[in-house]
VMD Tcl script that draws the C-alpha trace (Angstrom):
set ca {
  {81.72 93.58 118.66}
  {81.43 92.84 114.40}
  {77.55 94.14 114.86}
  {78.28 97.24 116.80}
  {81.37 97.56 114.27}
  {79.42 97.18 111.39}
  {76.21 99.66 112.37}
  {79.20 102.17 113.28}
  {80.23 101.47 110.08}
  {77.24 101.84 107.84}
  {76.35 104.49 109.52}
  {79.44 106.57 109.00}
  {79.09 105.45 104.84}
  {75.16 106.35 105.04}
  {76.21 109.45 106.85}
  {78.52 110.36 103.82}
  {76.65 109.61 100.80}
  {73.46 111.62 102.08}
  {75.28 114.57 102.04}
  {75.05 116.54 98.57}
  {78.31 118.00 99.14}
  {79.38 113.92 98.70}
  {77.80 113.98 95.12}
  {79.98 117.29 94.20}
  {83.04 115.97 95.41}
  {81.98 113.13 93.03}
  {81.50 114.94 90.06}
  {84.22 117.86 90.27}
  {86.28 114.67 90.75}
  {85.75 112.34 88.03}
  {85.82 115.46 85.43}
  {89.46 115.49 87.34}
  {90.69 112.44 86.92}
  {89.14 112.54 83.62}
  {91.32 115.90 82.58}
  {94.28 113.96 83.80}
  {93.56 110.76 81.83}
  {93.34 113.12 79.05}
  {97.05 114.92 79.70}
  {98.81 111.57 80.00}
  {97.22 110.96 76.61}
  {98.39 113.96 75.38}
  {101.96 113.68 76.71}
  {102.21 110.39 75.18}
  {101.05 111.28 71.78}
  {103.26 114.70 71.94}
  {106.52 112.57 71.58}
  {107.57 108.71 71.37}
  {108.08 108.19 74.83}
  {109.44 104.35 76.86}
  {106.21 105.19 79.45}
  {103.38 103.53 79.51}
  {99.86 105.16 79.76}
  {99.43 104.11 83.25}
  {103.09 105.52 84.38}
  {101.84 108.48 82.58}
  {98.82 108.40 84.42}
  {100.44 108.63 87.53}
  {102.86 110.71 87.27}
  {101.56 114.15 85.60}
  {101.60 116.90 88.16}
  {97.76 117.69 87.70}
  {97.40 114.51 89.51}
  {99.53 114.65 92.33}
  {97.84 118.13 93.18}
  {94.79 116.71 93.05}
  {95.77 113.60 94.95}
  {97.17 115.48 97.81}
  {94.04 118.14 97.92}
  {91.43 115.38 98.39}
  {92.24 113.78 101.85}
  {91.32 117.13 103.92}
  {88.16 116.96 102.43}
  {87.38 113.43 103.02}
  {88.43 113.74 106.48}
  {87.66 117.06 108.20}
  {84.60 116.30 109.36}
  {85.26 112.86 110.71}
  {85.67 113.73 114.54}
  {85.79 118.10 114.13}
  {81.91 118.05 112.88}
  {80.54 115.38 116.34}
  {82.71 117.79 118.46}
  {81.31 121.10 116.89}
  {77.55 120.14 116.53}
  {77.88 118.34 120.13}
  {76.87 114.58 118.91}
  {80.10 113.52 120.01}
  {78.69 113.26 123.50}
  {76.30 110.90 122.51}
  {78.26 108.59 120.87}
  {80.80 109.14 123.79}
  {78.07 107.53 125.93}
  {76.84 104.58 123.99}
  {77.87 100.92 124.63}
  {80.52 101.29 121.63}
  {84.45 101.01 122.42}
  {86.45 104.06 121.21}
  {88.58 102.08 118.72}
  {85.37 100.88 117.14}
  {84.59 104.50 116.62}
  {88.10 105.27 115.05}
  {87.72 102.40 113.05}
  {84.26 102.65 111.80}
  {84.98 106.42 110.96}
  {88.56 105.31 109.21}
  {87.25 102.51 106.84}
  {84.53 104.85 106.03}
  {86.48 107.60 104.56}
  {88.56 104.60 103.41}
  {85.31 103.45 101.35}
  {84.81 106.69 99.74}
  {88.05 107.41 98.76}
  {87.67 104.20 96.83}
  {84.62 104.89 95.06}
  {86.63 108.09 93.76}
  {88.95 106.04 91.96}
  {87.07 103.59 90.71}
  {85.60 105.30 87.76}
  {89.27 105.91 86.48}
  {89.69 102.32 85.83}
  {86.92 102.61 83.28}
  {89.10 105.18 80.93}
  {92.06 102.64 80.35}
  {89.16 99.89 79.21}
  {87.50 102.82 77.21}
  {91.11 103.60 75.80}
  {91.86 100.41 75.17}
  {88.41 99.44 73.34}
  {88.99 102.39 70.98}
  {92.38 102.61 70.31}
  {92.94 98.93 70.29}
  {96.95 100.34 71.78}
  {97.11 98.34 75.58}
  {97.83 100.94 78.21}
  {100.23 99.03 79.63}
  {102.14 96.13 78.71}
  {101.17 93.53 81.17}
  {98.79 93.84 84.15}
  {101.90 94.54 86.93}
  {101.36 98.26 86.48}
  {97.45 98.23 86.97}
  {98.52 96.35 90.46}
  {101.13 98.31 91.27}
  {99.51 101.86 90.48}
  {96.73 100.94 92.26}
  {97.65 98.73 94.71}
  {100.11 101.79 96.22}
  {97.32 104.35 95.00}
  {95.37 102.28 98.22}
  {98.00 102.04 100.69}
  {99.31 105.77 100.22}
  {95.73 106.48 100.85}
  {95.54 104.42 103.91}
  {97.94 106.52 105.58}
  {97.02 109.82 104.32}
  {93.42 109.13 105.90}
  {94.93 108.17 108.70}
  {96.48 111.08 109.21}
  {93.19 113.00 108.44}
  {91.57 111.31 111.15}
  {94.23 112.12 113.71}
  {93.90 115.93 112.47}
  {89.94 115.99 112.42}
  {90.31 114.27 116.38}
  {92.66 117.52 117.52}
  {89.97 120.18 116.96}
  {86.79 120.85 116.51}
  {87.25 122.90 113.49}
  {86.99 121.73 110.20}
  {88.90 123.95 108.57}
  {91.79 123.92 111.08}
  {91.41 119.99 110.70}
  {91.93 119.84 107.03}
  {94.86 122.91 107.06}
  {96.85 120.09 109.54}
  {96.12 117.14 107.72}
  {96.88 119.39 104.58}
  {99.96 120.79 105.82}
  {101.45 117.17 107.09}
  {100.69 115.09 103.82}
  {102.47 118.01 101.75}
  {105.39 117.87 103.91}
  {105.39 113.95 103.82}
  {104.29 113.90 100.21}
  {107.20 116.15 98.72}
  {109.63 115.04 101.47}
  {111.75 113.19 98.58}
  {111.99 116.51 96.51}
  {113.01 118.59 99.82}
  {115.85 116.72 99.93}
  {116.96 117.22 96.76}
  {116.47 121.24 97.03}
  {118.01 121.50 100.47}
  {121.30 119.42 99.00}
  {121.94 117.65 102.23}
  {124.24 114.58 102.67}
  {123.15 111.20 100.49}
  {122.18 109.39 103.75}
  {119.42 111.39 104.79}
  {118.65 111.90 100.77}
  {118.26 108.39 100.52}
  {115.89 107.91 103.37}
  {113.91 111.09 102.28}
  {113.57 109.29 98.87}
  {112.49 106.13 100.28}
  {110.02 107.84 102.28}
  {108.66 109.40 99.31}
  {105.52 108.60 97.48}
  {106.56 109.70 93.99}
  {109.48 107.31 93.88}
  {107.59 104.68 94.96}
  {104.39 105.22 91.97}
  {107.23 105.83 89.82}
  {108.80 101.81 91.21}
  {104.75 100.41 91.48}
  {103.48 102.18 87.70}
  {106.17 99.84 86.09}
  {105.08 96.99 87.71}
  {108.01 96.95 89.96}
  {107.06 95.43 93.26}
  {108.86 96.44 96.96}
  {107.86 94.87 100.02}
  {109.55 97.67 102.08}
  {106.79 100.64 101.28}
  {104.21 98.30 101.76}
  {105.47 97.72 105.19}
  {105.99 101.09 105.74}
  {102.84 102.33 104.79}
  {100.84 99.69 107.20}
  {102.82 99.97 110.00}
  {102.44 103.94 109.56}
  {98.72 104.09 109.12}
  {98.23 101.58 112.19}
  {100.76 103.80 114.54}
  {98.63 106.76 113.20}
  {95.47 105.53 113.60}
  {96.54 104.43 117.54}
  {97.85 108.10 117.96}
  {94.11 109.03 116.81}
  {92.43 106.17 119.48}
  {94.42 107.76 121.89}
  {93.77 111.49 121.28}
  {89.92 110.17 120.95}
  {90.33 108.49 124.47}
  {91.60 111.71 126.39}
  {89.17 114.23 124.98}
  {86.42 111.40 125.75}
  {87.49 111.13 129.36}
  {88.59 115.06 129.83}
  {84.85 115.60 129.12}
}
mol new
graphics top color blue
foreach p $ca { graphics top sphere $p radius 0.5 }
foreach p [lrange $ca 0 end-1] q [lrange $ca 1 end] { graphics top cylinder $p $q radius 0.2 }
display resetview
């Protein structure tokens, strides 16, 4: 099972990084992050302010648009491209179980949404070498930006893989997953627009990512999102096995 796991695996990461549309993503992408590194730097030096960088990092607007706007793209093709090009049938009939193929395809778009991010790490030690200011006064924030960074990510690729397994179109694939992360993303700031009574404000907050960077950036630690956001992307990803399953068998 951890062989046939693992060549599922590789080949979903091979199948990724062959692709030059992978190296685009890449480079549009860390000129990105880079712009927004450069606004939080701006912000900061604009007016004394009791953020740190990495709050600021985290919480300009340029890079919650961009956060929200990648998971489509990392996940349309997951399932939508096998159905539309006709592989799926193949893999369909090899001696692999169908929650090694959700898995294999999930931790691979889980693996290059990592190796986005990485390269961001590199501008608070650049920052930090040449400004000789600390971006943040202890390391909590670095493991609470990040740390969250991974688990919101979790469940938004989760919820790109359950999109990309409805349809064989791409495009309608990443206008679902799209249209769901927005409404689960901004959920927290819907609330406070619509006015509605405190209870259901308060659970709209809690279910909101920007409160919880906002808690993780300052190095303020919650157990409660972190079990929300694992128990989410595992009930997602089952929802995706079992979509997978009945368009396996209806064929």
């Amino acid at each position: 099972m951890i062989r046939r796991f693992h060549t599922l695996l590789w080949h979903e990461i091979s199948h990724y990084f062959r692709s030059p549309l992978t190296y685009v993503v890449l480079f549009f992408y860390l000129l990105l992050t880079g712009f927004i590194f450069h606004a939080a730097v701006s912000v900061l030096n604009a007016s004394p302010s009791q953020f740190s960088l990495v709050e600021a990092f985290f919480s300009t607007v340029f890079f919650w648009f961009s956060f929200i706007l990648i998971f489509p793209f990392i996940t349309m093709r997951l399932f939508s491209e096998e159905y539309q090009l006709g592989t799926i049938e193949t893999l369909m009939t090899a001696p692999v179980r169908s929650g090694e193929v959700v898995l294999s395809k999930f931790f691979a778009a889980f693996f290059f949404y990592v190796v986005l991010w990485v390269p961001s790490l590199l501008y608070f030690v650049i920052f930090e070498l040449q400004t000789g200011a600390r971006a943040a006064d202890a390391v909590g924030p670095y493991i609470g930006g990040y740390g969250l960074l991974l688990l919101i990510g979790m469940f938004y690729i989760s919820i790109g893989c359950l999109a990309s397994a409805m349809t064989s179109n791409q495009l309608v694939a990443a206008g679902i997953s799209f249209s769901l992360i927005t409404i689960l993303f901004f959920m927290g700031l819907l609330s406070l627009a619509l006015n509605v009574n405190p209870f259901l404000r308060d659970l709209t907050e809690y279910l909101s990512a920007i409160e919880h960077m906002m808690e993780f950036s300052r190095g303020l630690f919650d157990s409660r999102p972190v079990v929300f956001y694992l128990s989410m992307t595992v009930l997602t990803l089952y929802l995706t096995f079992q979509v997978f399953q009945y368009r396996k068998w209806r064929n």
